[in-house]
N, C-alpha and C positions, 0 to 999 in steps of 0.2 A: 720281260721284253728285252730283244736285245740290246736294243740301242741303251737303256740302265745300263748297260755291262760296261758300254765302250771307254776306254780309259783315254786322260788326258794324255794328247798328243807330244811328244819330245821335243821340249822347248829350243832346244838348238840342235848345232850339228853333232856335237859329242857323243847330244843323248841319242841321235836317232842312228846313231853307228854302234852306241851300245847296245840298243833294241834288234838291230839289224842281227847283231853278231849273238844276241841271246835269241833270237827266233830260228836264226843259221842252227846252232846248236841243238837244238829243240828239236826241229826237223832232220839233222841227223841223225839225231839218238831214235826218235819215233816217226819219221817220215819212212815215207814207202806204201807203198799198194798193202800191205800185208801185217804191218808192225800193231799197229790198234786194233785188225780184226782178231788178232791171235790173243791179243790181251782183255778185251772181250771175253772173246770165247772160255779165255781160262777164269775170266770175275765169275764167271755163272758155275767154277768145279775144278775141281783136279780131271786131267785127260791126260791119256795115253797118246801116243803119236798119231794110229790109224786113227782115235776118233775126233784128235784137232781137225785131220785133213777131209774127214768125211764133212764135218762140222763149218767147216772154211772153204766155199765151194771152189773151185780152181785153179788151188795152190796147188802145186807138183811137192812130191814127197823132197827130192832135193833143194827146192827153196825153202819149205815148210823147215826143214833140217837147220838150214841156215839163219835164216832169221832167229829160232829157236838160240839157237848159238849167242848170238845179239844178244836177242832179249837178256838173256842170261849172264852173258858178260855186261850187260848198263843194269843189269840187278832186279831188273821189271819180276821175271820170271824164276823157278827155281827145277831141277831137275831133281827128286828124287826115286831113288832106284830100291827096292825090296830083295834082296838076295833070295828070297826062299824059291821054292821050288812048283812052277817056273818064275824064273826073274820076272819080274814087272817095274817098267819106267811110266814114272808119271811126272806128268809138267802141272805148278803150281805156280798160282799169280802169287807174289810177296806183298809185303805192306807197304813198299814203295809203287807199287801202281796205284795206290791209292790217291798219292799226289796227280794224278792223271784224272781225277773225278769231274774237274771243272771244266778241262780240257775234252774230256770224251762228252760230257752233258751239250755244252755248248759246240761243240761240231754234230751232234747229232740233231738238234736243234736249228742248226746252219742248214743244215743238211736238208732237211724237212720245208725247211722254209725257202729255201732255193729249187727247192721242187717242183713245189707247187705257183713259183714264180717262175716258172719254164714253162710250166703248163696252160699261164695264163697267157703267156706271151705266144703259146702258140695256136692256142683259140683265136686269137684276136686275128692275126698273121695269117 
Protein backbone atom coordinates (compact mmCIF):
# COMPACT_ATOMS: atom_id res chain seq x y z
CA UNK A 1 0.00 0.00 0.00
CA UNK A 2 1.23 3.29 -0.41
CA UNK A 3 0.79 4.98 2.27
CA UNK A 4 3.53 1.88 4.06
CA UNK A 5 5.93 3.67 1.82
CA UNK A 6 5.43 7.21 2.91
CA UNK A 7 8.52 8.33 4.87
CA UNK A 8 8.90 10.61 7.89
CA UNK A 9 8.37 14.11 7.15
CA UNK A 10 11.68 16.67 7.50
CA UNK A 11 11.94 17.63 10.82
CA UNK A 12 13.09 21.17 10.26
CA UNK A 13 13.89 23.56 7.84
CA UNK A 14 17.37 22.30 6.84
CA UNK A 15 16.06 19.03 6.37
CA UNK A 16 13.37 20.02 4.07
CA UNK A 17 15.76 22.26 1.96
CA UNK A 18 17.94 19.23 1.83
CA UNK A 19 15.00 17.11 0.51
CA UNK A 20 13.81 19.94 -1.75
CA UNK A 21 17.27 20.29 -3.40
CA UNK A 22 17.71 16.27 -3.50
CA UNK A 23 14.17 15.91 -5.24
CA UNK A 24 15.43 19.25 -7.64
CA UNK A 25 18.17 16.81 -8.64
CA UNK A 26 16.40 13.84 -9.14
CA UNK A 27 14.04 15.55 -11.39
CA UNK A 28 16.63 17.05 -13.40
CA UNK A 29 18.60 14.20 -14.06
CA UNK A 30 15.07 11.96 -14.93
CA UNK A 31 12.35 14.53 -15.07
CA UNK A 32 10.85 15.13 -18.48
CA UNK A 33 7.98 13.91 -20.66
CA UNK A 34 10.30 11.32 -22.11
CA UNK A 35 13.39 10.36 -19.64
CA UNK A 36 11.60 7.16 -17.84
CA UNK A 37 9.67 6.00 -20.95
CA UNK A 38 12.92 5.57 -22.89
CA UNK A 39 14.49 3.81 -19.78
CA UNK A 40 11.69 1.57 -19.79
CA UNK A 41 11.52 0.78 -22.97
CA UNK A 42 15.39 0.00 -22.95
CA UNK A 43 14.70 -2.65 -19.10
CA UNK A 44 12.64 -4.89 -21.62
CA UNK A 45 16.22 -5.12 -24.56
CA UNK A 46 18.80 -3.47 -26.33
CA UNK A 47 17.15 -1.23 -29.30
CA UNK A 48 18.28 0.56 -32.17
CA UNK A 49 17.09 4.09 -32.48
CA UNK A 50 13.98 3.56 -35.18
CA UNK A 51 12.84 0.90 -32.84
CA UNK A 52 12.94 3.18 -29.40
CA UNK A 53 10.85 5.76 -31.43
CA UNK A 54 8.52 3.37 -32.89
CA UNK A 55 8.35 1.88 -29.32
CA UNK A 56 7.76 5.51 -27.53
CA UNK A 57 4.79 6.77 -29.23
CA UNK A 58 5.38 10.54 -29.99
CA UNK A 59 8.83 11.37 -29.45
CA UNK A 60 10.27 13.08 -32.80
CA UNK A 61 13.61 11.53 -33.85
CA UNK A 62 15.49 14.91 -32.71
CA UNK A 63 14.26 14.86 -29.06
CA UNK A 64 14.43 11.09 -28.93
CA UNK A 65 18.48 11.90 -30.13
CA UNK A 66 18.67 14.22 -27.20
CA UNK A 67 17.50 12.75 -24.34
CA UNK A 68 19.41 9.60 -25.52
CA UNK A 69 22.43 12.06 -25.11
CA UNK A 70 21.30 12.65 -21.41
CA UNK A 71 20.58 9.49 -20.48
CA UNK A 72 24.06 8.57 -21.51
CA UNK A 73 25.93 11.26 -20.09
CA UNK A 74 23.90 10.67 -16.21
CA UNK A 75 25.12 6.87 -17.03
CA UNK A 76 21.39 5.50 -17.08
CA UNK A 77 22.04 4.26 -20.70
CA UNK A 78 24.89 2.93 -22.76
CA UNK A 79 25.47 3.48 -26.59
CA UNK A 80 26.96 0.61 -28.27
CA UNK A 81 28.09 0.51 -31.90
CA UNK A 82 29.17 -2.92 -33.90
CA UNK A 83 31.61 -1.84 -36.72
CA UNK A 84 30.80 -4.79 -38.97
CA UNK A 85 29.25 -4.63 -41.98
CA UNK A 86 26.60 -2.62 -41.95
CA UNK A 87 27.29 -0.74 -38.71
CA UNK A 88 24.54 -1.17 -36.09
CA UNK A 89 23.96 1.27 -33.03
CA UNK A 90 22.36 -0.05 -30.06
CA UNK A 91 21.16 1.72 -26.91
CA UNK A 92 21.43 -0.42 -23.64
CA UNK A 93 19.99 0.17 -20.14
CA UNK A 94 23.28 -0.22 -17.54
CA UNK A 95 23.14 -1.33 -13.98
CA UNK A 96 22.67 2.02 -12.72
CA UNK A 97 19.06 2.24 -13.82
CA UNK A 98 18.44 -0.28 -11.67
CA UNK A 99 18.62 2.14 -8.77
CA UNK A 100 15.46 3.54 -10.68
CA UNK A 101 13.43 0.26 -9.59
CA UNK A 102 11.53 1.79 -6.65
CA UNK A 103 11.19 4.79 -8.28
CA UNK A 104 9.73 3.47 -11.61
CA UNK A 105 7.40 0.67 -9.33
CA UNK A 106 6.03 3.20 -7.30
CA UNK A 107 5.06 5.90 -10.03
CA UNK A 108 3.62 3.30 -11.98
CA UNK A 109 1.51 2.40 -9.04
CA UNK A 110 0.81 6.37 -8.43
CA UNK A 111 0.06 6.25 -11.71
CA UNK A 112 -2.66 3.51 -11.76
CA UNK A 113 -4.12 4.75 -8.71
CA UNK A 114 -4.74 8.34 -9.66
CA UNK A 115 -6.49 6.96 -12.45
CA UNK A 116 -8.84 5.38 -11.50
CA UNK A 117 -9.37 8.25 -8.73
CA UNK A 118 -10.07 10.50 -11.88
CA UNK A 119 -12.48 8.30 -12.88
CA UNK A 120 -14.24 8.09 -9.81
CA UNK A 121 -14.56 11.60 -9.48
CA UNK A 122 -15.88 11.96 -12.71
CA UNK A 123 -18.77 9.49 -12.35
CA UNK A 124 -19.90 11.18 -9.40
CA UNK A 125 -19.43 14.87 -11.13
Amino acid sequence: MITEKIRKQPANETECKASLNSIADALYVIGGKWKLRIIVALKEGNKRFNELQRTIEGISARVLSAELKELELNGFIRRKIDTGTPVVVEYEATKYCNTLEDVLSSLSEWGAMHKETVRKSMRKG
